[in-house]
Every structure is written in structure tokens, then in C-alpha cells.
C-alpha positions, 0 to 999 in steps of 0.5 A: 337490852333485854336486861333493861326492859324485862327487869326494868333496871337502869343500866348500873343496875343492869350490869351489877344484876347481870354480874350478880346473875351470870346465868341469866345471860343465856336467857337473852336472845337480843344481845346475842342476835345483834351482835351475830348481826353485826358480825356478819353483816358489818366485815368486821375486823378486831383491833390488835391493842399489843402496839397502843399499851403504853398509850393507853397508860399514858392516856389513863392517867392523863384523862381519868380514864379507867384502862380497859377504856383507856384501850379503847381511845388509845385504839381510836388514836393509833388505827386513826378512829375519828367516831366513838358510839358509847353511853360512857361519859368518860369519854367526853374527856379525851379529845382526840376522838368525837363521842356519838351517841349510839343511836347516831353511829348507825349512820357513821359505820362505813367509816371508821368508828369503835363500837361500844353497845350492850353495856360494854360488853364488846367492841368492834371496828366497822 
């Protein structure tokens, strides 16, 4: 977030800038607050992916899906996830889960739903 506003990038650009600038992750605080938010405040539980590998490789292929993102709707299949927040488009392609804009799964969090915030960069279960 910090990223996008006090360097006025788009996210692609973010997330290239920030790979480009390892170092300059530190000096965000707002991912950092945020994510302790969430960690604390939501009884957070993380997801073991070791039992949805092979769907998640079957998934890939079948919906163009990158594997990392794969995982991550394979998880949403196996642990019975209804309610994926994500900006990432991919996911519209897979129809076993419904994709939610991020702003909007703040109400769908007592239910289950994976998260995907701060650019990709971590995932949890609610």
C-alpha cells in the first residue's frame, strides 16, 4: 500500500519496484501493521497445501493458473473455502470458488475465505 501512494505506482509497478528494491520493504510500516492486525485480531489458522499438490497441478493446467495460484484455489477446494478476496483476475477462471474484491471480504470474514492482500504477499484463513 505504502508503495502505491508514496511512489504513485500501479500495482505491476509496485511489485516490480519492490523486487527491484528489497530494501525499501522495511521502510513501510502499513503492510507490517496490518498484517499483525490481521494475525491477531482474526484467529488465524495456516492452511497445510502438502494434501492439494496434485490438485493444484491439475487445476493449473486446467485453468491457466500459475501454480503458486493454483495452491491457492486447490486449498479453497480442499478445506471447502466458498469466498476468494483477490485484485488477481486469474481467478475468475476457476469455478469452484467465488471471487470478491478485497474491500468486500471484510464482511465475509467470520466465514471462511483466503485472503490475498499487499500484493500477494500472504495469505491467510479466517
Amino acid at each position: 500500500m505504502d508503495v502505491y501512494t508514496k511512489k504513485g505506482l500501479a500495482p505491476a509497478e509496485a511489485v516490480a519496484f519492490l523486487k527491484q528494491n528489497p530494501d525499501a520493504i522495511a521502510g513501510f510500516q502499513l503492510p507490517f501493521t496490518v498484517t499483525q492486525e490481521i494475525l491477531h485480531d482474526c484467529r488465524l489458522t495456516m492452511l497445510d497445501t502438502s494434501p492439494v499438490l496434485d490438485e493444484a497441478l491439475a487445476m493449473s493446467r486446467r485453468y491457466g493458473l500459475l501454480f503458486s495460484d493454483a495452491i491457492h484455489a486447490a486449498c479453497c477446494s480442499h478445506y471447502t473455502i466458498d469466498h476468494l478476496a483477490t485484485n488477481d483476475r486469474d481467478f475468475s477462471r476457476v469455478d469452484t470458488v467465488s471471487v470478491v474484491s478485497p474491500g468486500v471480504m471484510i464482511f465475509l470474514i467470520p466465514h471462511h475465505a483466503l485472503i490475498q492482500t499487499w500484493a500477494d504477499g500472504f495469505e491467510a484463513l479466517a
